[in-house]
C-alpha positions as MATLAB code, in Angstrom:
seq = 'XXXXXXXXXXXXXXXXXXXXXXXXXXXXXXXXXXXXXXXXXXXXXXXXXXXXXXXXXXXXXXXXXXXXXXXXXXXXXXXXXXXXXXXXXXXXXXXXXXXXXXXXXXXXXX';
ca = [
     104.557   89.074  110.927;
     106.321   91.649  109.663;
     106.422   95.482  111.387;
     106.184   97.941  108.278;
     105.228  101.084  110.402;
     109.031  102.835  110.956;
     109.519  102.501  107.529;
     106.096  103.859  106.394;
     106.731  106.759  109.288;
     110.241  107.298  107.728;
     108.859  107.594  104.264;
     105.711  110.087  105.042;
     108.438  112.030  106.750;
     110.166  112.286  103.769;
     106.774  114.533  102.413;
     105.876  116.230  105.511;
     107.525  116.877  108.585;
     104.534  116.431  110.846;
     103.882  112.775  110.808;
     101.761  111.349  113.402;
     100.450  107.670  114.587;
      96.649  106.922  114.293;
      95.092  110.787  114.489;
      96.094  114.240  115.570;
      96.184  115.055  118.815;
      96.134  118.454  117.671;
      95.243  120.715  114.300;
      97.200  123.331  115.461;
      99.873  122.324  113.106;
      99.067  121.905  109.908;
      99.564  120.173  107.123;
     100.171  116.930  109.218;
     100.059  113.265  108.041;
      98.619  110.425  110.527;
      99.306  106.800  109.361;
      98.227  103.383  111.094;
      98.555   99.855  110.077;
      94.871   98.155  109.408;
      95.702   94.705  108.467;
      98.850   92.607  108.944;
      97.751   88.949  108.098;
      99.114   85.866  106.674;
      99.173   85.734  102.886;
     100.724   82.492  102.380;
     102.874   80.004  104.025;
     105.681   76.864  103.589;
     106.936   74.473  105.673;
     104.683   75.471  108.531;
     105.598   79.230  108.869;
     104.067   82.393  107.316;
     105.788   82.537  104.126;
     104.333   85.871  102.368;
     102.487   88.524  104.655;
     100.008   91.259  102.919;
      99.813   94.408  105.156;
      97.697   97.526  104.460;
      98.213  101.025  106.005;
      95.882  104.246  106.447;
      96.987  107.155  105.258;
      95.430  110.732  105.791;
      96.977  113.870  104.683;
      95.186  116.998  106.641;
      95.269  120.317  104.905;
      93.919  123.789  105.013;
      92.673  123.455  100.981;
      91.967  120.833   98.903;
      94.593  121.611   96.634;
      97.296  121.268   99.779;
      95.999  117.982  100.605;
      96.128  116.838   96.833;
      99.615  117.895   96.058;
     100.754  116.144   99.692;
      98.659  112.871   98.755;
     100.362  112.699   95.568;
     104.045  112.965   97.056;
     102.931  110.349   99.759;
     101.777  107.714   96.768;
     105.109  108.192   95.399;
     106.657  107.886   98.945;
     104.619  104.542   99.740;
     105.524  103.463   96.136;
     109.134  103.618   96.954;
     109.017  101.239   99.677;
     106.669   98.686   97.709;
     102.797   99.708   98.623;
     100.359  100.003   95.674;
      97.689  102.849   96.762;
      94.312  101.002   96.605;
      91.959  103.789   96.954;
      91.448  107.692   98.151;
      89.005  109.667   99.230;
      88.385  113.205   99.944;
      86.626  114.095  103.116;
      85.373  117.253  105.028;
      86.502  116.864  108.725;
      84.495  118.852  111.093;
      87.499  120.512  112.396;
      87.195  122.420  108.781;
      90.183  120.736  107.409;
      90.255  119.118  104.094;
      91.283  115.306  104.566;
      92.337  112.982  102.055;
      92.421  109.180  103.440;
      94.428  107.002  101.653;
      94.558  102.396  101.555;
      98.244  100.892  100.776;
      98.772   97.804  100.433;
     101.722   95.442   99.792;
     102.718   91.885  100.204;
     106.098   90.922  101.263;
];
């Protein structure tokens, strides 16, 4: 098993300085960027041990506009990209706080 998250934090934090496990405890500051890990699971394996692991991460950007939370969710594709995730799909959402949200798959296999 392999433990992606501090590099995943340490790339998001690259694009926003308010980075944040799971959800926000707070919208207070915004833009912020919450991440988790949704899947961790064997891919493959040799010689009785996991030899390949595929691991996909959550990403949400929250925003005041749609436009914020675009141009953030573009520089945290690139940011994921850099460390070896493919994005695998995005949505935009409405939260009821009034935010705009954009969640985000990655996914990678190491």
């Amino acid at each position: 098993m392999i433990d992606m998250a501090p590099d995943v934090k340490a790339a998001l934090l690259t694009v926003c300085n308010d980075v944040v496990f799971h959800w926000p405890e707070s919208f207070a500051r915004k833009p912020c960027i919450s991440y988790f890990e949704m899947h961790n699971g064997e891919y493959d394996h040799a010689d009785d041990g996991e030899y390949m692991t595929e691991i996909h991460f959550t990403v949400d950007i929250w925003a005041r506009t749609g436009a914020e939370a675009s141009a953030l969710a573009s520089a945290a594709a690139k940011a994921m990209r850099a460390i070896g995730f493919s994005r695998q799909n995005a949505y935009d959402l409405r939260d009821e706080s009034g935010l705009r949200r954009k969640n985000m798959l990655f996914k990678t296999i190491r």
